[in-house]
ZAMARGU-4260 file (C-alpha; in steps of 0.2 Angstrom, whole numbers, plus 5000, padded with zeros to 4 digits):
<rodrens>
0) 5000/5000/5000 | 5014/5013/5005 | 5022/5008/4988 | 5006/5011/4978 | 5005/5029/4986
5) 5023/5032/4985 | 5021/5031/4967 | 5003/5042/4967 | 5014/5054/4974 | 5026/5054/4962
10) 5014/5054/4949 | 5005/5071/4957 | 5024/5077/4957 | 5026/5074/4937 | 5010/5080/4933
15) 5013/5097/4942 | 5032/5098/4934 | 5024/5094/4916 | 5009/5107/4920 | 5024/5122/4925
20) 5031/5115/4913 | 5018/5118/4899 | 5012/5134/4906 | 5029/5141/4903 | 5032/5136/4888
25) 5013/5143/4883 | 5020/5159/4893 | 5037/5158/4879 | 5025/5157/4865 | 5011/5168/4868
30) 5026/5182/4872 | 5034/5176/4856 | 5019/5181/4847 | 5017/5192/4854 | 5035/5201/4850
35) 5030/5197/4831 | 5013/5204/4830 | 5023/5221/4837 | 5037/5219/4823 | 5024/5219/4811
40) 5014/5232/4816 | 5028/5242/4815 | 5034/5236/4799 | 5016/5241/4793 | 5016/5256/4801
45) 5033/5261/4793 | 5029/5254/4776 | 5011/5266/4776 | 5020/5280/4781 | 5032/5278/4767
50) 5018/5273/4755 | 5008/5289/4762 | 5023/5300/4757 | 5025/5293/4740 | 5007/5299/4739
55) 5010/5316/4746 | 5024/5320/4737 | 5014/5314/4719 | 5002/5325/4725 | 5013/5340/4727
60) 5020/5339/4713 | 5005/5337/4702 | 4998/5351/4710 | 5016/5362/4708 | 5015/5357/4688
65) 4996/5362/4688 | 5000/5379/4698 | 5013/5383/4686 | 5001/5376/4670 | 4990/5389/4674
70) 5002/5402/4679 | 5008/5399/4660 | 4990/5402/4656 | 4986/5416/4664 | 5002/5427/4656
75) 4997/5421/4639 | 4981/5427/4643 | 4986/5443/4650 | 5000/5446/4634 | 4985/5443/4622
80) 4974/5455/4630 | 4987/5468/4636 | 4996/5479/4622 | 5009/5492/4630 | 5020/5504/4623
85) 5037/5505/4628 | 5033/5520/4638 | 5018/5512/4648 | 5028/5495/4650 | 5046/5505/4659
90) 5030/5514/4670 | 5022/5498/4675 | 5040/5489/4677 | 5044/5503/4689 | 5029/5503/4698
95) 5029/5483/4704 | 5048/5490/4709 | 5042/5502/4720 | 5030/5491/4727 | 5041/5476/4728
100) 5056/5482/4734 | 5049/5495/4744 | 5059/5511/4735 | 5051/5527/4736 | 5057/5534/4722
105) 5051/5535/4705 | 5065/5526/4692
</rodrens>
């Protein structure tokens, strides 16, 4: 009898050690996973970000080339409608000096 719980015993013993046992090793893998899932959220987050800047800067630029499209419009525009003298264009030019660089005097 003291055989048969000796070995109950030791059993019990074995099942506890296998039981620590798994949970640690379920402990190792969930953090394991848990290390991943972060690495790939950041190598998502870092990949968006980039993919959000190629986007931004296409963006810019398109709207750079259509800024200066229409800039190119407008001063057609203006040249076809405008006719000036020599006179009145040395006038004008002075003027936007004036204003621009702040000079007080007429040129």
């Amino acid at each position: 009898m003291r055989d048969v719980i000796q070995r109950i015993i030791a059993t019990e013993a074995e099942a506890k050690q296998i039981v620590s046992a798994a949970r640690a090793e379920a402990e190792r893998i969930a953090s394991d996973a848990q290390k991943e899932g972060q690495g790939i959220v950041a190598r998502v987050r870092q990949e968006a970000r980039r993919e959000a800047e190629k986007v931004l800067e296409a963006a810019t630029k398109d709207a750079e080339q259509e800024k200066q499209a229409r800039l190119a419009r407008a001063a057609a525009e203006i040249e076809l409608q405008v006719r000036l003298d020599e006179a009145s264009k040395q006038l004008v030019v002075a003027g936007v000096l004036r204003c621009v660089c702040g000079i007080g005097q007429r040129m």
